[in-house]
Backbone as JSON, one array per atom type, in Angstrom:
{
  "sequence": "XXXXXXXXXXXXXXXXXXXXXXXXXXXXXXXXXXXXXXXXXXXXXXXXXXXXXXXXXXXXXXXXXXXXXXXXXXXXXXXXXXXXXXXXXXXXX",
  "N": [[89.5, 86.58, 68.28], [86.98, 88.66, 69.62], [87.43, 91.77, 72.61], [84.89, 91.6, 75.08], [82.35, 93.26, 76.0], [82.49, 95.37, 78.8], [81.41, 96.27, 82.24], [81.21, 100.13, 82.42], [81.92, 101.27, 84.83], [84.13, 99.87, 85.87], [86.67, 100.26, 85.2], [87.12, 102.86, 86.3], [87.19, 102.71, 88.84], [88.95, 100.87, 89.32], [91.13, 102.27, 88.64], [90.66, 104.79, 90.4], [91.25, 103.36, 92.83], [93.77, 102.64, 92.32], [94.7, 104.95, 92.7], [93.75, 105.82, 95.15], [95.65, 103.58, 97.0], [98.28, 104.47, 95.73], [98.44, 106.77, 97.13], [98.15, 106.33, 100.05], [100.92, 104.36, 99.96], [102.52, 106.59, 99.62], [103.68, 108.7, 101.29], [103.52, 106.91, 103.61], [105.68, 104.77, 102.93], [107.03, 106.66, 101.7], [107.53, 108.98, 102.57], [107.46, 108.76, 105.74], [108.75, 106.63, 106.61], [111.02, 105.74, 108.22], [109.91, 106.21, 110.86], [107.96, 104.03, 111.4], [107.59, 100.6, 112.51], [109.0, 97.7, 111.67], [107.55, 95.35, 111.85], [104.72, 96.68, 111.87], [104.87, 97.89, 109.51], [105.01, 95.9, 107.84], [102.78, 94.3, 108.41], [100.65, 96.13, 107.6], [101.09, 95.79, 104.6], [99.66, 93.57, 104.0], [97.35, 94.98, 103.54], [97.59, 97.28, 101.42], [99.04, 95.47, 98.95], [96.59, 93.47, 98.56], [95.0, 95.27, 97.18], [96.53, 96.69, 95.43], [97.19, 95.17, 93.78], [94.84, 94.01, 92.98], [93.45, 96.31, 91.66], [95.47, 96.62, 89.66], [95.63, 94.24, 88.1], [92.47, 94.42, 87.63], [93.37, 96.55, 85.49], [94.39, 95.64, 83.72], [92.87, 93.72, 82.45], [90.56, 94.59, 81.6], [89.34, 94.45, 79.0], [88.47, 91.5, 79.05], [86.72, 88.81, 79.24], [85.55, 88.04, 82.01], [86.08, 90.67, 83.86], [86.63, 91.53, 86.61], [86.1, 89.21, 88.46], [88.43, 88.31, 87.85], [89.8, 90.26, 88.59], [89.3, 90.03, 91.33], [90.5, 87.48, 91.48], [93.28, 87.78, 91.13], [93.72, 89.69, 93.55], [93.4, 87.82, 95.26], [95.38, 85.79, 95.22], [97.56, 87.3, 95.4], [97.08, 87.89, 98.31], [97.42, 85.59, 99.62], [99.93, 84.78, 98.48], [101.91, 86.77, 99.88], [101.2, 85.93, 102.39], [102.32, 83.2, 102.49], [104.99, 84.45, 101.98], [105.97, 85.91, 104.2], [104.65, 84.2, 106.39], [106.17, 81.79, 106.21], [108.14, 81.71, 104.51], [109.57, 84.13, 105.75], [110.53, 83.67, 108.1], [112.66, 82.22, 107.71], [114.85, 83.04, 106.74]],
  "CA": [[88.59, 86.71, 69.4], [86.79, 89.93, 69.76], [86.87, 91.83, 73.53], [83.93, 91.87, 75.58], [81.5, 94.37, 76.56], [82.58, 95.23, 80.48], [80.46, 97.81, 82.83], [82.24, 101.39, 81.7], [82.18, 101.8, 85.59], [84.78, 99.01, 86.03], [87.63, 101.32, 84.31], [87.36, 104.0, 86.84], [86.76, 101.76, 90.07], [90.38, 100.26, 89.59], [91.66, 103.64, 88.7], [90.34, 105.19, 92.25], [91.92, 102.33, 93.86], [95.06, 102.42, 92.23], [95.48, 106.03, 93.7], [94.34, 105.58, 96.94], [96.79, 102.7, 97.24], [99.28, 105.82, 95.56], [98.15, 108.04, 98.09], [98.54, 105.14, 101.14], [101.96, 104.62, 100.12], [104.1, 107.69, 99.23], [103.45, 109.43, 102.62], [103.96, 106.07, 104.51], [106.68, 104.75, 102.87], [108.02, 107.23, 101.01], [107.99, 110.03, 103.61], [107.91, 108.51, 107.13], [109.35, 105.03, 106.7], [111.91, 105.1, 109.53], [108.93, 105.99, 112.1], [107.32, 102.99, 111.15], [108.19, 99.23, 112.61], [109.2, 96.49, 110.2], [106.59, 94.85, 112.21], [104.27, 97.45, 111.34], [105.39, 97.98, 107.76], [104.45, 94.53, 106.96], [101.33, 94.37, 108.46], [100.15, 97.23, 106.53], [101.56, 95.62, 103.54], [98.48, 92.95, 103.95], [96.3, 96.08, 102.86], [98.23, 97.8, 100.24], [99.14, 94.33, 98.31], [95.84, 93.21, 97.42], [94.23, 96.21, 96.83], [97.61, 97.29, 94.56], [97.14, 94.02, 92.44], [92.71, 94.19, 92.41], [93.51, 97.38, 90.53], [96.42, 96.01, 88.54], [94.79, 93.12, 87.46], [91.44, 94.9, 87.32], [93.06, 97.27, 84.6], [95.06, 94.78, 82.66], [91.75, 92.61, 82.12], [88.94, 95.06, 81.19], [88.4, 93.95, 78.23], [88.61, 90.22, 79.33], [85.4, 88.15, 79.77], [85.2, 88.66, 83.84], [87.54, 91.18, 84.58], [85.76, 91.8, 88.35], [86.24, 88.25, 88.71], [89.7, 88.07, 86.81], [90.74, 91.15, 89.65], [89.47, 89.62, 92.65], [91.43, 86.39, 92.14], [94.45, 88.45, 91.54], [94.27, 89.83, 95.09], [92.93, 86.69, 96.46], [96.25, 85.55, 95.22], [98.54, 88.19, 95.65], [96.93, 87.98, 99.74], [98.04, 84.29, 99.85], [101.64, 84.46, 98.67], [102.15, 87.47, 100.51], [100.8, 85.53, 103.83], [103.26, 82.84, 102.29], [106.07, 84.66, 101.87], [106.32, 86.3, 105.82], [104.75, 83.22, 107.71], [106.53, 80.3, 105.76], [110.05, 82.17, 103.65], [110.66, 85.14, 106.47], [111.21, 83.17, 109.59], [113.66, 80.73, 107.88], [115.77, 83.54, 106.2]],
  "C": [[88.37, 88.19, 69.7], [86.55, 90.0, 71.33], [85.54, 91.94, 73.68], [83.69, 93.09, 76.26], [82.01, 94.5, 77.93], [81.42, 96.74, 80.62], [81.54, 99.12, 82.56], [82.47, 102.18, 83.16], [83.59, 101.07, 86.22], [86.29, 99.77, 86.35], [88.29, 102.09, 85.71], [87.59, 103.65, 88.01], [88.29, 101.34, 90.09], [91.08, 101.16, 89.25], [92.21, 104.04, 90.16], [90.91, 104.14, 92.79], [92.93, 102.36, 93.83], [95.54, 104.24, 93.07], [94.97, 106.29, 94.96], [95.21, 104.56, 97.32], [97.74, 103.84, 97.09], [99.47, 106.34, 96.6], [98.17, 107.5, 99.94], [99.96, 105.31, 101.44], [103.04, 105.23, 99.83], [104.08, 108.42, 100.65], [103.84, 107.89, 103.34], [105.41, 105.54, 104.27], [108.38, 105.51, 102.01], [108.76, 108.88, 102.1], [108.18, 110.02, 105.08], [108.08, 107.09, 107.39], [109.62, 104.91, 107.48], [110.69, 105.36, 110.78], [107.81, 105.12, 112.22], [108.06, 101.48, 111.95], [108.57, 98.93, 111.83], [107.75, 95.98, 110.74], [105.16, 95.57, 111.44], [103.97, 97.84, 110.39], [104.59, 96.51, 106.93], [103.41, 94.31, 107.12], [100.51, 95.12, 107.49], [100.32, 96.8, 105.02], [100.43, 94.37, 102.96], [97.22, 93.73, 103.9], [96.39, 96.52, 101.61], [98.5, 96.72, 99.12], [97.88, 94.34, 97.27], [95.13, 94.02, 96.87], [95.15, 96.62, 95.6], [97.25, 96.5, 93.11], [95.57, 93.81, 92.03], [92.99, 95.24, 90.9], [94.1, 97.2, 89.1], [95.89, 95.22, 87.66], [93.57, 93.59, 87.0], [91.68, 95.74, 85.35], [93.73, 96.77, 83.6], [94.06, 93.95, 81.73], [90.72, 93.33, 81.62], [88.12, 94.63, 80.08], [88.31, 92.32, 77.94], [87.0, 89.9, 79.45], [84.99, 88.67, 81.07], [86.73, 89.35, 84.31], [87.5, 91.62, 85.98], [86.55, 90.55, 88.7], [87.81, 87.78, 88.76], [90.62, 89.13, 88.08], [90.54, 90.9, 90.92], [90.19, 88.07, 93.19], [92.67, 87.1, 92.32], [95.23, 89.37, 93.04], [94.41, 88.71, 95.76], [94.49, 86.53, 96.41], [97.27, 85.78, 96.06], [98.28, 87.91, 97.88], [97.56, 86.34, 100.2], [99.54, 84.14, 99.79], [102.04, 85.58, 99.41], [102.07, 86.62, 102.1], [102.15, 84.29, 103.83], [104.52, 83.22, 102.42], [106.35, 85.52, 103.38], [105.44, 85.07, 106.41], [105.67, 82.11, 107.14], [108.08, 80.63, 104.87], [110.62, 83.02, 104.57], [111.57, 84.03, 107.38], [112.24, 82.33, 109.16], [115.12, 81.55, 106.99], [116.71, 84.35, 107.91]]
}
């Protein structure tokens, strides 16, 4: 099976994303963690997530059939078990 053709803007688009996500969290949690909530922390973590895994997925798939498509389930996802895993696994740990 030979890849498919994708847009050659695709590439760069989940690039730029993956380092503003970078650039999100080394200053938040790499340099002022403790002046952060948990509360806080996690919230924020329903930003950084699916945007982390769009990219991820975006640049794992390019030369996939729909890799747009192929990177916006991978957030959709990633935003679901994340919502899963703090409303429905925190509260019972």
């Amino acid at each position: 099976m030979e890849p498919c053709e994708t847009s050659p803007l695709l590439k760069p688009l989940y690039a730029v994303i993956l380092i503003i996500v970078a650039a999100f969290l080394i200053p938040m949690y790499g340099l002022n963690f403790d002046n952060y909530p948990e509360t806080e922390l996690v919230n924020y973590s329903f930003i950084w997530v699916p945007c982390l895994a769009f990219s991820l997925v975006g640049l794992a798939t390019t030369r996939k059939e729909r890799p747009l498509l192929l990177a916006l389930s991978g957030a959709v996802a990633s935003f679901v078990l994340l919502f899963a895993f703090f409303e429905i696994l925190w509260p019972l740990l």
